[in-house]
C-alpha positions in Angstrom: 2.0 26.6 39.7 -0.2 28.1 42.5 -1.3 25.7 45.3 -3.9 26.5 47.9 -3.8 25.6 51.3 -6.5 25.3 53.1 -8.3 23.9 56.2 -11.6 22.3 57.8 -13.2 25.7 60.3 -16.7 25.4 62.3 -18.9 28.0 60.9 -21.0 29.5 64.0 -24.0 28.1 62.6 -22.4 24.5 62.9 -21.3 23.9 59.9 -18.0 22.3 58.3 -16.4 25.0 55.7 -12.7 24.9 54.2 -11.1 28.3 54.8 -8.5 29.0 52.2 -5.1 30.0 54.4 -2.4 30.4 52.2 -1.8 30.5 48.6 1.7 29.0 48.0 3.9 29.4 44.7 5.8 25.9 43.5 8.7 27.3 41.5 9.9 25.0 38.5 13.2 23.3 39.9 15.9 20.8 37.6 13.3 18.4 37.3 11.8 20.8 34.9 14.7 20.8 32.6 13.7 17.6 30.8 9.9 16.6 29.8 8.4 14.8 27.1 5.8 17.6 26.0 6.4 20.8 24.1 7.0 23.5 27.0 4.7 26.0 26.3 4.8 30.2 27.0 3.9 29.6 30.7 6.5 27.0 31.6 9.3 29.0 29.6 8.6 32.2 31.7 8.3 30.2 34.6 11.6 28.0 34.2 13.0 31.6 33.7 11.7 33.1 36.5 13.1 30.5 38.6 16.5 30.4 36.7 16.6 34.5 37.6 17.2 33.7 41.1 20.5 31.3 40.8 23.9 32.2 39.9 26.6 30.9 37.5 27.2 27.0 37.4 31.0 27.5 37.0 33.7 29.7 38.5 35.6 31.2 35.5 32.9 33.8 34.3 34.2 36.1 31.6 37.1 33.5 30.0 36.0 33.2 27.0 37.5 36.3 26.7 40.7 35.4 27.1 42.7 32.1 28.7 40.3 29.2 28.8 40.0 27.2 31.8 41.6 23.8 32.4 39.1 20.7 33.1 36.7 21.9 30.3 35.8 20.5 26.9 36.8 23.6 23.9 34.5 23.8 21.1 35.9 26.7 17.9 33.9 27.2 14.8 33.9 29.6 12.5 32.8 30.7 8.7 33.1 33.1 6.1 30.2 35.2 5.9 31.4 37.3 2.9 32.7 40.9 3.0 31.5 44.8 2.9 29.6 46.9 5.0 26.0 45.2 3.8 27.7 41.7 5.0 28.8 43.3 8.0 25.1 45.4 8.5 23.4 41.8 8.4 25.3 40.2 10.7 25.3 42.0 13.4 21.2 42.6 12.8 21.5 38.4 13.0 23.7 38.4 16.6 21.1 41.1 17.8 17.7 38.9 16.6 19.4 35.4 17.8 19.5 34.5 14.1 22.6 31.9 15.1 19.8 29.8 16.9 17.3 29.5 13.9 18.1 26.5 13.8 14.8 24.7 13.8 15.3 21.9 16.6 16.9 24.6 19.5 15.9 28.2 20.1 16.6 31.3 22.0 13.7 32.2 24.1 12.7 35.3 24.2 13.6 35.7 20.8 14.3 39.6 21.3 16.3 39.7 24.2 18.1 42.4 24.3 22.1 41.6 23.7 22.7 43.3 27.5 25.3 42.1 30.4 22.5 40.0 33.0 19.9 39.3 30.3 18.7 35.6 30.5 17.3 33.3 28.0 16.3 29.7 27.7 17.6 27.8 25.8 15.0 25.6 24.3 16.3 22.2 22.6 14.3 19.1 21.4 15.9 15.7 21.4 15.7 12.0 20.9 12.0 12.8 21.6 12.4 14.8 25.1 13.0 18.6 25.0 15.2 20.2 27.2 15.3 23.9 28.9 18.7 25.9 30.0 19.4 28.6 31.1 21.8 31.1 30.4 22.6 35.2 31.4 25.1 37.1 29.7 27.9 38.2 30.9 30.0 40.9 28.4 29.0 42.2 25.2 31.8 42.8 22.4 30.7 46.3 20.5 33.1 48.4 18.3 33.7 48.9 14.8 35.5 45.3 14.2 33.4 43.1 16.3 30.1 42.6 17.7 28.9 39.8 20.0 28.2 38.1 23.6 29.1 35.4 25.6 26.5 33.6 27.9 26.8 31.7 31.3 25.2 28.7 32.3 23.4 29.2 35.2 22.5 25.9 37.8 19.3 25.5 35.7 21.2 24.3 32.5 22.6 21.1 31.5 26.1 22.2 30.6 28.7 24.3 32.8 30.3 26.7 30.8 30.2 29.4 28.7 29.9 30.4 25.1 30.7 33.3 22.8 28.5 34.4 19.9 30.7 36.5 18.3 31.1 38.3 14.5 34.2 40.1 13.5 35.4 42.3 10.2 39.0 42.1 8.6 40.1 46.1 8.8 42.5 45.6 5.5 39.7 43.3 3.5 36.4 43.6 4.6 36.0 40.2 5.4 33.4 39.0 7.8 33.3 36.3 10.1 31.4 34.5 12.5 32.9 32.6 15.0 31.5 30.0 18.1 33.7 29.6 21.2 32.6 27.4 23.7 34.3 25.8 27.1 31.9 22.9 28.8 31.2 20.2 31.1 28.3 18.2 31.7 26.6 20.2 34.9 23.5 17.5 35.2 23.1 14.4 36.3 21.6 13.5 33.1 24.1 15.3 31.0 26.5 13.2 32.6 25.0 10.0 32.0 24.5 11.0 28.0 27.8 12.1 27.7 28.4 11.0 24.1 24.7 12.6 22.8 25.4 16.0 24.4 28.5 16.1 22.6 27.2 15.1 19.7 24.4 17.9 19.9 27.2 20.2 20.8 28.4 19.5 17.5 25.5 19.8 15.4 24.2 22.9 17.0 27.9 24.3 15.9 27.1 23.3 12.5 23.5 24.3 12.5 24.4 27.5 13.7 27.1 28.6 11.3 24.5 27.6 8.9 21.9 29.5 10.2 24.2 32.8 10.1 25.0 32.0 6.9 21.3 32.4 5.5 21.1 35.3 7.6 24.2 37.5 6.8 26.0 36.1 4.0 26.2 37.2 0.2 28.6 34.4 -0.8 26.4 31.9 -1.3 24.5 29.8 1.3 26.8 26.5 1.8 26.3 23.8 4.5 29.4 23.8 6.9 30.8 20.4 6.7 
């Protein structure tokens, strides 16, 4: 949002004009992560460009990887997607188009953001009639012949602290393909804080919605809803 400044000059033949001085940017803040109306195109790239400037909301960047962090709440889920190279082929084409978030009440946005280390996206979720915005970059990519995926990091503009891995993986011996949700949080907003128990709860169903979602996407086995 653009404000202009201006003020009250003389003009030399007497008269009162405003003189425009200074255009000034307002940059969406945290108050922007919560509203009652649909965000549109604008206030998506705006909450973004904002969200480009800040760093990590947590310390332990990367640990998804490997030893999770004590003090955080740990979130695994994973499904059968089927098995063979056409199983394997659509899942990763799912991970790369941010399939796993076609989930009808969250979404990635952009949708094509490329799967590459400091990429951000917002995260776009709508709630108990409010819709929230987060913000996450990514932080390592997973890309060899067994495994393909990426972890983001919440940045300060996000209601969570944490990180999560997005992650699909083939069985060498049986062709079997997985896809698998690892997630470490906390509540990072005042707000989250205060609805503890219905950001868990959308934790949850976003798991299930998710596995769901990759399911459609990748799967040959037939399309069952994770219970």
């Amino acid at each position: 949002m653009h404000i202009l400044l201006a003020k009250n000059e003389i003009a030399t033949d007497g008269r009162c004009r405003n003189v425009i001085k200074k255009a000034v940017t307002i940059r969406p803040t945290k108050l922007y992560m919560f509203t009652i109306l649909k965000p549109d195109s604008g206030t998506i790239a705006d909450f973004l460009d904002s969200a480009s400037r800040t760093g990590f909301s947590y310390k332990e960047i990367g640990a998804t990887r490997g030893e999770i962090p004590a003090g955080y709440t740990v979130d695994r889920n994973r499904v059968l997607l089927g098995a063979g190279d056409d199983v394997w082929a659509r899942a990763k084409a799912a991970i790369g188009a941010w399939k796993m978030f076609d989930i009808g009440w969250a979404r990635a946005v952009p949708a094509d953001t490329p799967i590459e280390v400091g990429r951000d996206v917002a995260v776009v979720v709508s709630h108990f009639g409010i819709y929230s915005l987060n913000a996450a970059r990514i932080v390592y990519v997973l890309d060899d012949d067994e495994r393909f995926g990426f972890a983001y990091g919440a940045l300060e503009d996000h209601g969570e602290s944490g990180e999560e891995l997005f992650l699909v993986d083939r069985n060498p011996t049986n062709g079997e393909v997985h896809y698998s949700l690892l997630a470490f949080s906390r509540p990072g907003h005042f707000f989250t804080r205060l609805g503890y128990p219905a950001a868990r709860y959308l934790q949850k169903e976003f798991a299930k919605a998710s596995l769901a979602a990759m399911l459609r996407s990748a799967a040959t086995i037939g399309y069952t809803t994770p219970k």
